[in-house]
KOLLUM-87378 format. One record per residue (C-alpha): chain; x, y, z; residue in three letters. Coordinates in nm, 4 decimals. Layout:
N
- kette_xx_yy_zz_rest
- A_X_Y_Z_ALA
...
END
This chain:
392
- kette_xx_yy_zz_rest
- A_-1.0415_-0.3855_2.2783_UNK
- A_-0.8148_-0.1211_2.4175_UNK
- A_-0.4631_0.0035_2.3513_UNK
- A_-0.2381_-0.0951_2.6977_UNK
- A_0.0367_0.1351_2.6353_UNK
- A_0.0862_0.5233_2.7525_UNK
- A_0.3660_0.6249_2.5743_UNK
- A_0.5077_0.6212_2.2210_UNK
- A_0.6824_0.2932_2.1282_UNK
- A_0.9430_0.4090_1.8797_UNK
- A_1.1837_0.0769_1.8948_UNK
- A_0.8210_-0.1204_1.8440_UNK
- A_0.6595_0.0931_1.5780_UNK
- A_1.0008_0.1028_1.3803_UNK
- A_0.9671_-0.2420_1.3232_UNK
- A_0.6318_-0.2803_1.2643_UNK
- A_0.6854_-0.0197_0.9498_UNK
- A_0.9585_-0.2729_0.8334_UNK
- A_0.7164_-0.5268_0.8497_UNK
- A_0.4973_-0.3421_0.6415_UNK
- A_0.7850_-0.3053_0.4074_UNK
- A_0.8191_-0.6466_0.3648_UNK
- A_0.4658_-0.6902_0.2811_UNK
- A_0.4749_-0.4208_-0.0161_UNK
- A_0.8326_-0.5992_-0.1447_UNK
- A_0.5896_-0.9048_-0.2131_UNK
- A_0.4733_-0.6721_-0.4961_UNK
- A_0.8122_-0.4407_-0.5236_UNK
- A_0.9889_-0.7743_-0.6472_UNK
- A_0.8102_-0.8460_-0.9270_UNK
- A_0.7747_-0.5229_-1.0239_UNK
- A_1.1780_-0.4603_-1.0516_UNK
- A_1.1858_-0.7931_-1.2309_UNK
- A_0.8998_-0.7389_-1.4184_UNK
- A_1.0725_-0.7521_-1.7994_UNK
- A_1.2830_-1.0643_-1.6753_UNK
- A_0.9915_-1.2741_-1.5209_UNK
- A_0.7828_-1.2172_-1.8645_UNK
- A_1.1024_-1.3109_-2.0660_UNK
- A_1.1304_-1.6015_-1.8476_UNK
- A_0.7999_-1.7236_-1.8199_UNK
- A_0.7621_-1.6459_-2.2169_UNK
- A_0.4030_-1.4292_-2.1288_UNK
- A_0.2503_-1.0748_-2.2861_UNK
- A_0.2988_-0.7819_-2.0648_UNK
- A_-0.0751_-0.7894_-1.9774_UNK
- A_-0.0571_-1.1294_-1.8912_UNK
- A_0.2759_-1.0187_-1.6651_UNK
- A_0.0016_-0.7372_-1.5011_UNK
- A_-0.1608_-0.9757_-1.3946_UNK
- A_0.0987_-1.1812_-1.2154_UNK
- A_0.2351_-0.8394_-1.0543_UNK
- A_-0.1006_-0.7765_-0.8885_UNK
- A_-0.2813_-1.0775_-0.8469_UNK
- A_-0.1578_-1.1029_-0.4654_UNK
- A_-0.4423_-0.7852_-0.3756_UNK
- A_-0.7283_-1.0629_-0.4989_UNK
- A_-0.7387_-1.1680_-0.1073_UNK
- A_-0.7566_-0.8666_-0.0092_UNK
- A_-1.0261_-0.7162_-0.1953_UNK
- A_-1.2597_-1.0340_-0.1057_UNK
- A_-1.1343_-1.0558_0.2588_UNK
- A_-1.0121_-0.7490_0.3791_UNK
- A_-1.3232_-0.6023_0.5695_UNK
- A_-1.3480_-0.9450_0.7763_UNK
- A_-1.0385_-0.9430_0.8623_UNK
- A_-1.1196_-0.7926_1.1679_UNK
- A_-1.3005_-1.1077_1.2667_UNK
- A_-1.0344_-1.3307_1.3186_UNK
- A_-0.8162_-1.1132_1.4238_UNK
- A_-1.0747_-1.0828_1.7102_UNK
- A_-1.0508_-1.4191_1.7513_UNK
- A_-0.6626_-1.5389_1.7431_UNK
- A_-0.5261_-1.1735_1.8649_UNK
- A_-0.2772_-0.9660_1.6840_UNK
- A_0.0467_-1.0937_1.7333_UNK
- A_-0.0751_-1.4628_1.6192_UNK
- A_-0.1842_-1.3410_1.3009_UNK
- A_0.0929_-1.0774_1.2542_UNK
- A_0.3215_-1.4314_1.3219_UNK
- A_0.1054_-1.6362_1.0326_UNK
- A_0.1689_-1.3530_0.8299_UNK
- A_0.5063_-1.3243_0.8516_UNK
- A_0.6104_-1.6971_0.8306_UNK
- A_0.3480_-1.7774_0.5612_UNK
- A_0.5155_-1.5199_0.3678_UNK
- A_0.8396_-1.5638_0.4244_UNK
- A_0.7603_-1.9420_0.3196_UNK
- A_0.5914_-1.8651_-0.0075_UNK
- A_0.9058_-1.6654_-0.1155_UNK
- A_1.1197_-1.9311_-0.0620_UNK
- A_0.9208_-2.1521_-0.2860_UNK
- A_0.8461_-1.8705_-0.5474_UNK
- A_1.2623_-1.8106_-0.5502_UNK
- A_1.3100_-2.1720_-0.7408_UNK
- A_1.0369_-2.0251_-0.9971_UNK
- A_0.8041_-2.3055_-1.0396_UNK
- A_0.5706_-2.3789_-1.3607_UNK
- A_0.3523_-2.0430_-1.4499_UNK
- A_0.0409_-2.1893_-1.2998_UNK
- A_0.2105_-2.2781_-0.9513_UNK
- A_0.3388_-1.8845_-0.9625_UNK
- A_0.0404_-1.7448_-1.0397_UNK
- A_-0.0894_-1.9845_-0.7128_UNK
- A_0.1762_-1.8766_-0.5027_UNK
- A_0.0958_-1.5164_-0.5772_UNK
- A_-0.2678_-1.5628_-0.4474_UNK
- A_-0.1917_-1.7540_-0.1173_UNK
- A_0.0708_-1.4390_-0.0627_UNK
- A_-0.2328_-1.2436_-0.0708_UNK
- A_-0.3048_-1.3742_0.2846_UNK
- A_0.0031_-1.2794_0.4298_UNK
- A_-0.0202_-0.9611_0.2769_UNK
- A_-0.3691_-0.8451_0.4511_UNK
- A_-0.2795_-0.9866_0.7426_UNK
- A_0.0026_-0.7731_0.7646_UNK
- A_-0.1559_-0.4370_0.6506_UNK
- A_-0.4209_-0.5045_0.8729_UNK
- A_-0.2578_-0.5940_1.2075_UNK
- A_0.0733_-0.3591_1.1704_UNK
- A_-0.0930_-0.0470_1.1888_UNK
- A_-0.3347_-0.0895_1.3988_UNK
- A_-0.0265_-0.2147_1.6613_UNK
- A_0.1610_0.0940_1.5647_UNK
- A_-0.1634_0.3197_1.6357_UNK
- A_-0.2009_0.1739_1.9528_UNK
- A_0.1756_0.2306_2.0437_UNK
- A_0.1670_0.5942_1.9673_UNK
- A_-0.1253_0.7568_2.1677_UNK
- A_0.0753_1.0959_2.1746_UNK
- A_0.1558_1.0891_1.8025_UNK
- A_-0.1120_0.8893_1.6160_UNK
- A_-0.1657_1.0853_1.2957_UNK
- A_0.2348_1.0828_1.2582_UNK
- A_0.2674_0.7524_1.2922_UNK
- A_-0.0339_0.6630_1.0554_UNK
- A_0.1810_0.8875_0.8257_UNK
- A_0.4590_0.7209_0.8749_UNK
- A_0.2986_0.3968_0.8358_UNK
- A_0.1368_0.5465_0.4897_UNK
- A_0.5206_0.5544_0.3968_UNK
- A_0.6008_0.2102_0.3737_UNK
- A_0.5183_0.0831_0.0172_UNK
- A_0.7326_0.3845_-0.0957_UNK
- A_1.0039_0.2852_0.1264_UNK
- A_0.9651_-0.0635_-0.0082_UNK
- A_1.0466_0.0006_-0.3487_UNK
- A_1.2577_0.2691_-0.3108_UNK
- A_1.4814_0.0151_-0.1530_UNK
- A_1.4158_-0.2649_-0.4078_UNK
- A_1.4930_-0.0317_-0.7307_UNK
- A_1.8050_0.0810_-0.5450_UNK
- A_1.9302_-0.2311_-0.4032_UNK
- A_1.7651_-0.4835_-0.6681_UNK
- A_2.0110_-0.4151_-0.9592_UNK
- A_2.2984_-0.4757_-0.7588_UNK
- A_2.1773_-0.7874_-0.6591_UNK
- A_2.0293_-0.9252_-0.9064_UNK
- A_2.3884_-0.9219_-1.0878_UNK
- A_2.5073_-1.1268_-0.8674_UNK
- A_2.2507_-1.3341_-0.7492_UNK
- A_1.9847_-1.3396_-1.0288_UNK
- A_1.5832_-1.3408_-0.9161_UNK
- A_1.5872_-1.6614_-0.7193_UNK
- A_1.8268_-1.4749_-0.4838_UNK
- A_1.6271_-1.1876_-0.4893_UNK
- A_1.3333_-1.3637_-0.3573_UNK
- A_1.4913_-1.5990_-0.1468_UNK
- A_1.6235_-1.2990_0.0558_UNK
- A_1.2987_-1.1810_0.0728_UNK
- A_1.1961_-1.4360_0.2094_UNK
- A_1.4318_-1.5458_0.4650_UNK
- A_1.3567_-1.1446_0.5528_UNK
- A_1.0036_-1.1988_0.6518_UNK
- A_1.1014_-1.5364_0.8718_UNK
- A_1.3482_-1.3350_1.0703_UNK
- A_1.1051_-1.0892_1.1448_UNK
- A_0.8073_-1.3392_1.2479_UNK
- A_1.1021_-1.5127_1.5098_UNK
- A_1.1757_-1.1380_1.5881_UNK
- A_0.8189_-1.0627_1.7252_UNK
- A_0.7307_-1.4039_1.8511_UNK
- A_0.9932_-1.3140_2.0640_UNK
- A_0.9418_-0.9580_2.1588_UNK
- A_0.5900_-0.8317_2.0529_UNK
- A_0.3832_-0.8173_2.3909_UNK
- A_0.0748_-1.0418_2.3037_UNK
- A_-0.1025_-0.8133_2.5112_UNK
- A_-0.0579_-0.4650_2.3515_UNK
- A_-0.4145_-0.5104_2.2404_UNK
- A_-0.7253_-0.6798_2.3942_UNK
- A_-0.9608_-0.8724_2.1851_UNK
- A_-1.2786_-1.0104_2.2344_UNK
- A_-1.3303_-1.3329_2.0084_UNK
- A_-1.6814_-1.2440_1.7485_UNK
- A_-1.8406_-1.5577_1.5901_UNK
- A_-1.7052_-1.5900_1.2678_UNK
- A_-2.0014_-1.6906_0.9771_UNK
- A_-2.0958_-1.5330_0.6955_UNK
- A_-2.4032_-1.3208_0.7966_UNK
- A_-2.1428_-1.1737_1.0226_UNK
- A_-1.9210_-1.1060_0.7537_UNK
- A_-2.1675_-0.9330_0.5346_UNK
- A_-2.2670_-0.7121_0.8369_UNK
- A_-1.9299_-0.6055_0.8695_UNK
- A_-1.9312_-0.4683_0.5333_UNK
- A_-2.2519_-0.2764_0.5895_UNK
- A_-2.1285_-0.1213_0.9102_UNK
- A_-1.7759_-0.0383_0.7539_UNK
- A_-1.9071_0.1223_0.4494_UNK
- A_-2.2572_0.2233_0.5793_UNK
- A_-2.0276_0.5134_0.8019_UNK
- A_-1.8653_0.8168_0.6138_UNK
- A_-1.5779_0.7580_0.9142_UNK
- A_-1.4548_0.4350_0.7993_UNK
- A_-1.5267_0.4267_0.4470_UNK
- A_-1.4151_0.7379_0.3480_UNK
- A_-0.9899_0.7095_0.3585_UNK
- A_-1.0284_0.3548_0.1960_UNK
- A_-1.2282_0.5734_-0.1008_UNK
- A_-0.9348_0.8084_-0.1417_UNK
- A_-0.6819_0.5401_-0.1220_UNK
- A_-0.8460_0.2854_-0.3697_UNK
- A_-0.7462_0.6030_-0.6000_UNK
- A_-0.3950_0.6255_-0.4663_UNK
- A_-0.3427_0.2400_-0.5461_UNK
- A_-0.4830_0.2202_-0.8770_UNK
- A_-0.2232_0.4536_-0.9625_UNK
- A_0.0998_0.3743_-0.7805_UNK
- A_0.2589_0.0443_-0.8780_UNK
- A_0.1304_0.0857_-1.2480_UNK
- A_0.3109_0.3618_-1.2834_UNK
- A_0.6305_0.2782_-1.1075_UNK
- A_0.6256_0.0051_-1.3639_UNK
- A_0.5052_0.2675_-1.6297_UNK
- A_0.6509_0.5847_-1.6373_UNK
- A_1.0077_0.4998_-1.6563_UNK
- A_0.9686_0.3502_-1.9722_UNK
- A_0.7918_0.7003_-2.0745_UNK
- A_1.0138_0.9345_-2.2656_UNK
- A_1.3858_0.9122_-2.3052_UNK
- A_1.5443_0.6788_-2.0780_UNK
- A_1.6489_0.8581_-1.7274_UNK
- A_1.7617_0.5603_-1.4896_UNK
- A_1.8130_0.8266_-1.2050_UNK
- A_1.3624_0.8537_-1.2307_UNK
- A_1.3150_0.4922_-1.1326_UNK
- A_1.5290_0.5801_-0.7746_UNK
- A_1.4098_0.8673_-0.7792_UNK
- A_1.0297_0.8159_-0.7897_UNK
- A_0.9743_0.5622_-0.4731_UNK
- A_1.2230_0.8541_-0.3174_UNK
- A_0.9693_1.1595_-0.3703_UNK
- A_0.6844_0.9471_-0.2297_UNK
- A_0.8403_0.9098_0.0516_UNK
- A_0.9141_1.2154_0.0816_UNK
- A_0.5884_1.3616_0.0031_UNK
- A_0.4639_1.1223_0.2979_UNK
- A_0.6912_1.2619_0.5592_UNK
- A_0.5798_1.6077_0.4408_UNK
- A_0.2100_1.4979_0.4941_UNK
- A_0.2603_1.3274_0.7959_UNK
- A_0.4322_1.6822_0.9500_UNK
- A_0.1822_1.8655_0.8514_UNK
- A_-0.0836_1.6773_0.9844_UNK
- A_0.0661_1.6576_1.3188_UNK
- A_0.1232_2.0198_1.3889_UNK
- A_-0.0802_2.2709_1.1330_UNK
- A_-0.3125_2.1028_0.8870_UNK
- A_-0.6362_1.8446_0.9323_UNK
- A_-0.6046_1.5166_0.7555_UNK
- A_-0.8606_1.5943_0.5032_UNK
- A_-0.7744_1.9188_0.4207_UNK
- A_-0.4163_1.7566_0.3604_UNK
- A_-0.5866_1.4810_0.1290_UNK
- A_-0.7862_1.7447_-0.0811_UNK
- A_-0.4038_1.9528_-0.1326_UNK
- A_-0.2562_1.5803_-0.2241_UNK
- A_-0.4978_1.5009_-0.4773_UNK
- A_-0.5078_1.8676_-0.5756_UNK
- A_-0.1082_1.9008_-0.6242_UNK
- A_-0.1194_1.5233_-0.7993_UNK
- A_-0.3650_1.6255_-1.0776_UNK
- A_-0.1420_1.9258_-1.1714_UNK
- A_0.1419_1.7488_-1.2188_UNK
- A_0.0042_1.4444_-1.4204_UNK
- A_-0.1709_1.7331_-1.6060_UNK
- A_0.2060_1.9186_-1.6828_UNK
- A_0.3742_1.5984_-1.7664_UNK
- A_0.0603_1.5593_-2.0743_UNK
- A_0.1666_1.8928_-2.2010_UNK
- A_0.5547_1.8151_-2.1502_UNK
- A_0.4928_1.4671_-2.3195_UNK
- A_0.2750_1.6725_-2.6272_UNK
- A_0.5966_1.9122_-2.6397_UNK
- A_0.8395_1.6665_-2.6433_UNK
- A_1.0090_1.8055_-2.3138_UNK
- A_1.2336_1.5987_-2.0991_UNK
- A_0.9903_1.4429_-1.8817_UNK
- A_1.1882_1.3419_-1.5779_UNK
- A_1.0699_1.5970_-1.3272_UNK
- A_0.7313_1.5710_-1.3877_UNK
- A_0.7214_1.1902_-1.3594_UNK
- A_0.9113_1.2408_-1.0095_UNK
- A_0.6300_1.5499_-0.9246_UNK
- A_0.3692_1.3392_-0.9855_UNK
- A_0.5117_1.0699_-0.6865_UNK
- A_0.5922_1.3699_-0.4617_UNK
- A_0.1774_1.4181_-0.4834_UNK
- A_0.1139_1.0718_-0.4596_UNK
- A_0.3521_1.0453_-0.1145_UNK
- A_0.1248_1.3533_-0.0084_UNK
- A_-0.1797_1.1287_-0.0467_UNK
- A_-0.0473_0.8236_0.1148_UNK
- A_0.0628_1.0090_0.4184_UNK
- A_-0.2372_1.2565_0.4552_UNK
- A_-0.4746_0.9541_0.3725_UNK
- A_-0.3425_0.7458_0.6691_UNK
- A_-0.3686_1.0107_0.8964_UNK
- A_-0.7321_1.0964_0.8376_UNK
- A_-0.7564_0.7379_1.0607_UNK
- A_-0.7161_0.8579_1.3833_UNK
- A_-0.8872_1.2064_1.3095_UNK
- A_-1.2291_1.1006_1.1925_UNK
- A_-1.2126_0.7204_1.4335_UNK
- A_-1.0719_0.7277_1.7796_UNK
- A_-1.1885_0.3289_1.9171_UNK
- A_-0.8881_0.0637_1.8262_UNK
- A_-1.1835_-0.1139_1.6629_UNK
- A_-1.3042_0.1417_1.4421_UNK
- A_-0.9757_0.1945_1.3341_UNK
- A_-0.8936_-0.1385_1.2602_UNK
- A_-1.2231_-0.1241_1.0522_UNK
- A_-1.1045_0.1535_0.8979_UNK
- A_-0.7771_-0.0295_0.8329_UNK
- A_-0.9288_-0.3191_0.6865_UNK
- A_-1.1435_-0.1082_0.4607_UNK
- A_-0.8391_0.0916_0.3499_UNK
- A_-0.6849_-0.2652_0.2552_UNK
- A_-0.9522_-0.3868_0.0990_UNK
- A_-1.0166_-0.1070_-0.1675_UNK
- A_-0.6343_-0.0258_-0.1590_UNK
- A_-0.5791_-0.4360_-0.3102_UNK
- A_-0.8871_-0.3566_-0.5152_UNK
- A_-0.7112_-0.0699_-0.6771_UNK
- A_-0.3803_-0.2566_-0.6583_UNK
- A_-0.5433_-0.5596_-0.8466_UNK
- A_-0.6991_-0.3561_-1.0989_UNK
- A_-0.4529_-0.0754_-1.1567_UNK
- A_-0.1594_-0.2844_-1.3390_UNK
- A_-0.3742_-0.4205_-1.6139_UNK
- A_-0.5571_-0.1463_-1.6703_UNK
- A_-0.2984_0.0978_-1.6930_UNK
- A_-0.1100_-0.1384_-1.9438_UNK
- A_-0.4299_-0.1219_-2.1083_UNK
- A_-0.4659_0.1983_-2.1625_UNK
- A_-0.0752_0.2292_-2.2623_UNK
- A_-0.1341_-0.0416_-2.5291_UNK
- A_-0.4340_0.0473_-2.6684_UNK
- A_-0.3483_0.4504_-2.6631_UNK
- A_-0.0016_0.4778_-2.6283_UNK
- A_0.1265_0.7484_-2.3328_UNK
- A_-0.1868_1.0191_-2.3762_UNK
- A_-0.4455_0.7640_-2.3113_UNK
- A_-0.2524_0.6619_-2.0140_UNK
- A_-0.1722_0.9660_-1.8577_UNK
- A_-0.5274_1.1013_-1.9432_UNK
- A_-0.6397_0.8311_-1.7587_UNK
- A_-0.4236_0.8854_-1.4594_UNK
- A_-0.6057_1.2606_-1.4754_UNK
- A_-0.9851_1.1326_-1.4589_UNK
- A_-0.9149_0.8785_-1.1658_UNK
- A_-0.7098_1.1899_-0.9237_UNK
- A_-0.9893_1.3936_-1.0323_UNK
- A_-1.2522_1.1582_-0.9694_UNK
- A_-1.0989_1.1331_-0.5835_UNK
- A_-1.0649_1.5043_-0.5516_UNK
- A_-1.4256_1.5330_-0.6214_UNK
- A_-1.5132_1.2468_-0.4231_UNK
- A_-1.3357_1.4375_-0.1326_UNK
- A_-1.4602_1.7480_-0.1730_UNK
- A_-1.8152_1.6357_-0.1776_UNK
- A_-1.8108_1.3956_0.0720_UNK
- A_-1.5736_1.5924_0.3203_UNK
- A_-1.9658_1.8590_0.3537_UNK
- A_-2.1350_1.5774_0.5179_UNK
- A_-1.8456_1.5668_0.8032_UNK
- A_-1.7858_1.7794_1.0935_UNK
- A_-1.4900_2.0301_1.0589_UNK
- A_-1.3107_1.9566_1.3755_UNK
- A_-1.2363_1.6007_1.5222_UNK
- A_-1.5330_1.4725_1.7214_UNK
END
């Protein structure tokens, strides 16, 4: 397939990066109504973990094959699925149904989800030939920007409107976006050429997206990134004495940290020497905020240091897309990949964070925390020998 356009689609890629915030408000929702949805529901906060990140289960079984029928139906028809399935499913989930339908509904959003993650980028990539690591960046921005929206905007509106009305405006969010692009996105931006779709073909796609240091690799770093993120946006703020300011505040710095990365990308730094500062700057502060929780500090600027890192990862991590794969179809597989270990990490993250806060209290989380940014600075550092130094 082959990108169509010569110059950078702002307008275009704009909304494409609100469709990806819609996507990561399918998880920023619960997460702001996290305490109310338990009370409701009358559940343990593990079993609540669950419920938060069961929506990445798709994903992690799916996500590499994605690809294939995107091949098939082309871009904007699933970007359109995606969009009105999931706009559809919040509508339902705002009359909060019996647990068991929930916890259904929070699986089938799963598919709108990837499909989303998947397609959006890869649309925004090919609308951005002059600025493709800044737009990847950009792109790595919007699950920040999603619930830094949600933790501002959610309070207000959930005193007026309780959480049915926060998810029915969700949802009727996502459906005016799908009529949005079925009437504007050019069916056309990218060419595909239908694949067979069986399962030998979908276990070879997994062997020739992981079997390449190129594709695999920024999925690696960001299974480490997601693990980490919506746990402890659900986490921290209850860590310490009570700063409402940190919960704004958090989502803010990622974002923040993610434009930072995404500059510096463009114009002085390589993707993966970006990535190896991230995860460098991350570990530091989760390993200040141990010794400020062991002193009994105020712990509010560490907590928000900590996001600034993880915005640096999100951002860099993106970017190291179109450095190290250059083909709309290799990044797309790199794409997939990235959503497939990201919703692995996302699945896995909430419940075993909560875990490790129940079972240990804050050290055992936060030491935690430590050994998995380590483990992907490591990773990084190792793996990043076996690559060339400049972009083939």
């Amino acid at each position: 397939m082959s990108a169509l356009t010569q110059k950078t689609n702002w307008p275009l890629i704009l909304t494409l990066w609100l469709a990806g915030m819609s996507a990561a408000m399918q998880f920023s929702q619960v997460s702001v109504t996290f305490a109310t949805l338990q009370a409701h529901y009358g559940i343990s906060e593990s079993a609540m973990s669950w419920l938060l990140s069961i929506t990445s289960l798709f994903g992690v079984v799916f996500a590499a094959c994605a690809g294939l029928f995107i091949q098939r139906w082309g871009y904007k028809h699933i970007l359109l699925m995606a969009l009105f399935l999931g706009g559809a499913l919040s509508l339902v989930e705002s009359t909060l149904p019996p647990l068991r339908v929930m916890f259904a509904l929070r699986v089938l959003e799963g598919i709108s989800h990837l499909a989303i993650v998947v397609t959006a980028p890869t649309l925004m990539a090919a609308s951005a030939p002059r600025h493709r690591s800044l737009v990847m960046s950009l792109w790595g921005t919007f699950f920040g920007m999603a619930f830094a929206l949600t933790n501002a905007f959610a309070p207000w509106w959930l005193a007026r409107f309780e959480v049915s009305g926060l998810f029915f405006a969700h949802g009727a969010l996502m459906l005016f976006m799908g009529v949005f692009f079925a009437l504007k996105l050019d069916r056309n931006l990218i060419v595909t050429t239908p694949e067979p779709i069986h399962v030998r073909r979908m276990l070879q796609l997994h062997v020739e997206i992981y079997g390449k240091l190129r594709t695999a690799l920024p999925s690696l770093m960001f299974m480490c990134y997601t693990t980490l993120f919506v746990a402890l946006l659900t986490l921290l703020p209850q860590l310490g004495a009570p700063a409402p300011w940190v919960s704004v505040a958090m989502p803010l710095f990622t974002l923040a940290g993610a434009f930072v990365a995404g500059l510096i990308v463009q114009y002085r730094a390589t993707p993966p020497q970006m990535v190896r500062a991230a995860f460098g700057l991350t570990l530091a502060a989760i390993l200040l905020l141990i010794v400020a929780n062991f002193a009994q500090m105020n712990l509010s600027v560490f907590k928000v240091a900590i996001f600034f890192g993880l915005g640096l990862q999100q951002g860099s991590i993106y970017g190291m897309v179109p450095y190290l794969t250059h083909q709309p179809l290799q990044q797309s597989q790199s794409i997939a990949a990235i959503a497939q270990l990201g919703n692995l990490g996302a699945i896995m993250g909430p419940p075993l964070l909560t875990f490790m806060w129940l079972a240990g209290g804050a050290n055992l989380l936060l030491f935690t925390c430590a050994a998995i940014i380590g483990a992907g600075l490591l990773l990084m550092m190792f793996v990043f020998k076996h690559l060339p130094k400049k972009t083939p």
